[in-house]
MMTF fields as JSON, N, C-alpha, C and O atoms, coordinates in Angstrom:
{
  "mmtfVersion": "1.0.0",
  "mmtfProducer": "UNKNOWN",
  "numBonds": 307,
  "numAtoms": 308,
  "numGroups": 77,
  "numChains": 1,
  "numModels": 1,
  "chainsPerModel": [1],
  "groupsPerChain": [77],
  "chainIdList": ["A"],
  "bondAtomList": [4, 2, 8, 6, 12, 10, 16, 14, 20, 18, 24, 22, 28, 26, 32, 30, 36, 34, 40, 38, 44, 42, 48, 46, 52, 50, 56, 54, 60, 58, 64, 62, 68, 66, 72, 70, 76, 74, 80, 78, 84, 82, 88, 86, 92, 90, 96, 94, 100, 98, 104, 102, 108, 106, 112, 110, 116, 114, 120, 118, 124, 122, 128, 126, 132, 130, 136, 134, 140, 138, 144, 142, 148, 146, 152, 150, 156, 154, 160, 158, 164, 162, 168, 166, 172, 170, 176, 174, 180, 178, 184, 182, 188, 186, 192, 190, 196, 194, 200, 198, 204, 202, 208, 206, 212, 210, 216, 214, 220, 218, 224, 222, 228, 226, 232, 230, 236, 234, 240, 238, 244, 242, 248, 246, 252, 250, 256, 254, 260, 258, 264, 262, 268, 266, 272, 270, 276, 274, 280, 278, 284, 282, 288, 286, 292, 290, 296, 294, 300, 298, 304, 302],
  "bondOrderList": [1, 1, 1, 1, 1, 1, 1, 1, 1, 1, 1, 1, 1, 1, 1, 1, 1, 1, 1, 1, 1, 1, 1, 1, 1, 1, 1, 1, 1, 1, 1, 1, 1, 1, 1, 1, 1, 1, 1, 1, 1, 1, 1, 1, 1, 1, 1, 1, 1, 1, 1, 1, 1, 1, 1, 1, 1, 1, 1, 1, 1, 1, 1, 1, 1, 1, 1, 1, 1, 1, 1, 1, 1, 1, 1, 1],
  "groupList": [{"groupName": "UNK", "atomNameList": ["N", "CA", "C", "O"], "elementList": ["N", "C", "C", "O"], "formalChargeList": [0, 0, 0, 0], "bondAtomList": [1, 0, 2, 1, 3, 2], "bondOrderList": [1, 1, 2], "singleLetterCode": "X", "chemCompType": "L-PEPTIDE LINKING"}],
  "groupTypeList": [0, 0, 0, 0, 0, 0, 0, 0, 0, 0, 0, 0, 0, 0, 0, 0, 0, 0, 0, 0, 0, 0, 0, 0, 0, 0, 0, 0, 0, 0, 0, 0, 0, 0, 0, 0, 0, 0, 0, 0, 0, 0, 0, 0, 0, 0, 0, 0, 0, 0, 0, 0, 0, 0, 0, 0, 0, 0, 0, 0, 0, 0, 0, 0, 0, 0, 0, 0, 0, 0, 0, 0, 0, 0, 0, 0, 0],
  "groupIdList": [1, 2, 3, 4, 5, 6, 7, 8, 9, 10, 11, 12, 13, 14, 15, 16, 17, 18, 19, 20, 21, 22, 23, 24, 25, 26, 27, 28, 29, 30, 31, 32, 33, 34, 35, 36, 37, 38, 39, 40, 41, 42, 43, 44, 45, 46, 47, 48, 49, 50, 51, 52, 53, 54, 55, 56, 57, 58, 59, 60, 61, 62, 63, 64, 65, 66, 67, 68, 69, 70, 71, 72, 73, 74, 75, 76, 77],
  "secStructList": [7, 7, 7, 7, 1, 1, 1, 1, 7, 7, 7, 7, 1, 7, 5, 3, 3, 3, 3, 3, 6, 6, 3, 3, 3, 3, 3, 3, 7, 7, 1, 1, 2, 2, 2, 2, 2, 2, 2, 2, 2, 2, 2, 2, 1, 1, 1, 1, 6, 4, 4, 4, 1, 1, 3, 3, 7, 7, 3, 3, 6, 6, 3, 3, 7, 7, 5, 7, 7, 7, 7, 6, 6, 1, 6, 6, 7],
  "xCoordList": [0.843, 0.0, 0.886, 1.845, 0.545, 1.124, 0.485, -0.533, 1.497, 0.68, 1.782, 2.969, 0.425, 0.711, 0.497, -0.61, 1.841, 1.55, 1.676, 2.338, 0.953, 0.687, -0.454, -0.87, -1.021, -2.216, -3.715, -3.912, -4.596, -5.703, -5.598, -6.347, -5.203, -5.07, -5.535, -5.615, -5.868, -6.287, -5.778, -4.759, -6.411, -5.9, -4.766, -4.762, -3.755, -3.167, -3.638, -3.775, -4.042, -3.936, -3.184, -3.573, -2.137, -1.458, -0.226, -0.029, 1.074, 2.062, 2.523, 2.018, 3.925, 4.674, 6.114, 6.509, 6.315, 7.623, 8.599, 8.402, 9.731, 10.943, 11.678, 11.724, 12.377, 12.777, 14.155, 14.113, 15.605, 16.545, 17.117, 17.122, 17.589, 17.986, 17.022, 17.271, 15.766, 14.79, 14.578, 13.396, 15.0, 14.829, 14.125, 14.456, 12.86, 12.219, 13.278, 13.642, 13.906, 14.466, 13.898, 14.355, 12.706, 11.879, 10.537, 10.459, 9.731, 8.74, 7.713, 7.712, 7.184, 6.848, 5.092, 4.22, 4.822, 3.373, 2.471, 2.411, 1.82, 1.201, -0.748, -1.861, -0.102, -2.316, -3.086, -4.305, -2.427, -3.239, -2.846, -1.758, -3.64, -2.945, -1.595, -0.509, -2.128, -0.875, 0.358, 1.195, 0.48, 1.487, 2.234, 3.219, 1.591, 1.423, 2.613, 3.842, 1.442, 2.221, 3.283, 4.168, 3.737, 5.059, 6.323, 7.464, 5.745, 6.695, 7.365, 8.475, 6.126, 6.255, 7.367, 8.389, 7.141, 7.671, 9.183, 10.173, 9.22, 11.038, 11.508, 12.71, 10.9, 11.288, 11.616, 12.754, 10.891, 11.359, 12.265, 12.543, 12.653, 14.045, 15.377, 15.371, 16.3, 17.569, 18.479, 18.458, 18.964, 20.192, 18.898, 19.285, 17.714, 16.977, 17.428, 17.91, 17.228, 17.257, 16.516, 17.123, 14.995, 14.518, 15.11, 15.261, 15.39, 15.831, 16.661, 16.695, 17.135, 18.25, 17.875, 18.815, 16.44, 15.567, 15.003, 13.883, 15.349, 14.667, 13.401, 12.998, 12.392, 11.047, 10.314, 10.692, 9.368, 8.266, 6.968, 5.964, 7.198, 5.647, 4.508, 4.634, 3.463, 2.42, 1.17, 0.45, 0.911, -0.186, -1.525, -1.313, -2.671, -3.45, -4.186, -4.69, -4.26, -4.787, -4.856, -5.868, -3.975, -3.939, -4.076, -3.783, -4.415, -4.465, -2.777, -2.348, -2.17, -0.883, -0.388, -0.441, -0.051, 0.383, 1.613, 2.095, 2.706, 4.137, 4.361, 3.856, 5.546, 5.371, 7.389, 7.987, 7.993, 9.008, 10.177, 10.226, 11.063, 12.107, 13.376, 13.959, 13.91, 15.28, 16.542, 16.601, 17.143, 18.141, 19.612, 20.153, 19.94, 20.932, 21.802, 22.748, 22.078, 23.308, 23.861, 24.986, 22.757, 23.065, 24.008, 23.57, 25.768, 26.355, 25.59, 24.674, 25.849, 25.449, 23.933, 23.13, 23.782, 21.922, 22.073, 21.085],
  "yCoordList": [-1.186, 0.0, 1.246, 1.391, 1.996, 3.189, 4.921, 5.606, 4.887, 6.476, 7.422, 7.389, 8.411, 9.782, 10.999, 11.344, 11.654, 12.374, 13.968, 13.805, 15.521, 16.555, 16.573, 17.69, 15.489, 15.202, 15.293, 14.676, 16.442, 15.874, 17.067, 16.578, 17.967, 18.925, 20.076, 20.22, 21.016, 22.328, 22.911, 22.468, 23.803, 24.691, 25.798, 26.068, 26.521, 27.43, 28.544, 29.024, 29.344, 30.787, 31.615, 32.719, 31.055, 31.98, 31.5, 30.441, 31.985, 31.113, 32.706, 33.419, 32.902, 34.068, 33.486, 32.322, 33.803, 33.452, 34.716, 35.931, 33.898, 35.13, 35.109, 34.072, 36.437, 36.622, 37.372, 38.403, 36.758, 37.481, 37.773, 36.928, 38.827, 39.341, 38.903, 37.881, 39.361, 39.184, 37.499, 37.367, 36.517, 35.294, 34.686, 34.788, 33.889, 32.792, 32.032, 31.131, 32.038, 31.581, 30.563, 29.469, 30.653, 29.602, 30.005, 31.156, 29.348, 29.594, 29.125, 28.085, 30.058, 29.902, 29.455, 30.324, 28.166, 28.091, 28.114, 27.112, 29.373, 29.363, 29.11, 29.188, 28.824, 27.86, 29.509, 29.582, 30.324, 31.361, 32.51, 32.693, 33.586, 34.8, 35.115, 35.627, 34.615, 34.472, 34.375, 35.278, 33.279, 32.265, 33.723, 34.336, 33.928, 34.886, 35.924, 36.001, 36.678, 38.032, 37.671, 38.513, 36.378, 35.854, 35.88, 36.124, 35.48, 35.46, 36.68, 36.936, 37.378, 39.125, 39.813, 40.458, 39.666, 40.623, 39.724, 40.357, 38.72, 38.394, 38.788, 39.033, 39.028, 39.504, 41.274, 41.661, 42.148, 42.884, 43.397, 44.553, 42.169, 41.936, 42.114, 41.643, 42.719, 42.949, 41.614, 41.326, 41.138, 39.97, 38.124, 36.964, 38.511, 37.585, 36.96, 37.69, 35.334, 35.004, 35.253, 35.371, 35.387, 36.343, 37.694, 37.985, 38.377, 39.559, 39.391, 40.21, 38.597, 38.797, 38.441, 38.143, 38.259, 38.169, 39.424, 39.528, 40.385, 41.68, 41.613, 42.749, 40.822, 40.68, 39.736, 38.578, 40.15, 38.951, 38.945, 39.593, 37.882, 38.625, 37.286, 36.217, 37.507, 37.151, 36.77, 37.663, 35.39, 35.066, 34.762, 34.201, 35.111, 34.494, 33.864, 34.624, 32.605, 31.995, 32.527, 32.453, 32.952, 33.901, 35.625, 36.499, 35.878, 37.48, 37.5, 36.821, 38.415, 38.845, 40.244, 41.356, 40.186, 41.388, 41.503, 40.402, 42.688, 42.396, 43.411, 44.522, 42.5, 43.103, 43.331, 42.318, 44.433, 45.036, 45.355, 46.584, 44.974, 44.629, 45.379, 44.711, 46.724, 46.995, 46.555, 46.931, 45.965, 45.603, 46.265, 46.002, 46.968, 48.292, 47.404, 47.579, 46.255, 45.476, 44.508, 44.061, 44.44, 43.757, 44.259, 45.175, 43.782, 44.629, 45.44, 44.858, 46.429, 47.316, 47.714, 48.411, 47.257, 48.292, 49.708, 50.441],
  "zCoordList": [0.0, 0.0, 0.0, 0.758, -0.773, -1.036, 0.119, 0.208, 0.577, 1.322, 0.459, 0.135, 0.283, -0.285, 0.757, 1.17, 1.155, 1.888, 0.69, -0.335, 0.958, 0.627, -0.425, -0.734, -1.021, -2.064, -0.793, 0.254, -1.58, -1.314, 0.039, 0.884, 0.436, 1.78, 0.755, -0.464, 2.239, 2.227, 0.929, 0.4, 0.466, -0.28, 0.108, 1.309, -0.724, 0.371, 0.36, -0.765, 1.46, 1.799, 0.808, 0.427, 0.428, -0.725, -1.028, -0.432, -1.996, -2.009, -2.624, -3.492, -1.581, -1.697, -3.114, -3.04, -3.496, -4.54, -4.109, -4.087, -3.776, -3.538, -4.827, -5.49, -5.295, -6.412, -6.069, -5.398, -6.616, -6.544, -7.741, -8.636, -7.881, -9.703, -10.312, -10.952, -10.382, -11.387, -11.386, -11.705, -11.236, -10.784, -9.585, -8.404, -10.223, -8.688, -8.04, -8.795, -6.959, -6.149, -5.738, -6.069, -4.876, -4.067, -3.342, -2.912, -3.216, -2.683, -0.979, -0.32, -0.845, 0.668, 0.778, 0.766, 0.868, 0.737, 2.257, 2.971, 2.596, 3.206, 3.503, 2.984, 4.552, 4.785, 5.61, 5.759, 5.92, 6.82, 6.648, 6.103, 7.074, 6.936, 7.841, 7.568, 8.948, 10.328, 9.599, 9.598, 8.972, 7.926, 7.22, 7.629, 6.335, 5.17, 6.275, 6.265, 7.24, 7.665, 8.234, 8.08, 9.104, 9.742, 8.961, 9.355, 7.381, 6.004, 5.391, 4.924, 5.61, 4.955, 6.591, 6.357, 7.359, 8.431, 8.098, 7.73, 8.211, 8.125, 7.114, 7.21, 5.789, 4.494, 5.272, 5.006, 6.018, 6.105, 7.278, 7.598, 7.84, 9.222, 8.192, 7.055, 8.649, 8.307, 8.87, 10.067, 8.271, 8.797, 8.533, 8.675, 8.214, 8.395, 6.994, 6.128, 6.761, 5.687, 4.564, 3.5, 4.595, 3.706, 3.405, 2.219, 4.144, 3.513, 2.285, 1.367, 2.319, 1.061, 0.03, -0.707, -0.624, -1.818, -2.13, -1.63, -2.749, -3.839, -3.905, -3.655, -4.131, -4.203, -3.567, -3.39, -3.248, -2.596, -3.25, -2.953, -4.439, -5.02, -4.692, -5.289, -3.725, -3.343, -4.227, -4.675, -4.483, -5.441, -4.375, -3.299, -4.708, -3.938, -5.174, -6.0, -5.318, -6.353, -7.737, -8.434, -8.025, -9.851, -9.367, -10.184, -8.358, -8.436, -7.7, -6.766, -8.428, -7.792, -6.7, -7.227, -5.628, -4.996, -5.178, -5.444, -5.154, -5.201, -4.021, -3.858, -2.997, -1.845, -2.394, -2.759, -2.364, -2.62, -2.106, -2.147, -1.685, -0.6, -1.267, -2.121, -0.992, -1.279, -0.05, 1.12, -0.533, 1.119, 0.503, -0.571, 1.295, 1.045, 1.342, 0.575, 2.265, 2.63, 1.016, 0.793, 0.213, -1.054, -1.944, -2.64, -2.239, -3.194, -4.376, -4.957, -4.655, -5.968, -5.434, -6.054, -4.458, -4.447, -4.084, -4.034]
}
């Protein structure tokens, strides 16, 4: 018998895509808003590992937000 685990669950709340040099890096799939704002506030912490992605652009099922991150610690910004 086969188990499938992530098939068949909740839908997500939204799925943030981090973008460095104009490039998707990786993505953050969240189930809640909680989720969502926990993601967005470290994107805007200094020394945090998000910070060091240029963009955070936020899908909520096909509608897009782009949440905008300059980090002055990044060579050439």
């Amino acid at each position: 018998m086969m188990n499938l685990l992530g098939f068949d669950g909740p839908a997500p709340y939204s799925i943030i895509y981090w973008q460095l040099d104009g490039e998707r890096q990786s993505k953050t799939v969240c189930y809640s808003d909680e989720e969502e704002k926990q993601s967005l506030e470290r994107f805007h912490t200094a020394g945090d590992f998000y910070s060091t992605y240029d963009k955070a652009i936020v899908n909520y099922g096909g509608n897009s937000i782009e949440h905008v991150q300059v980090n002055q610690y990044r060579k050439g910004a």
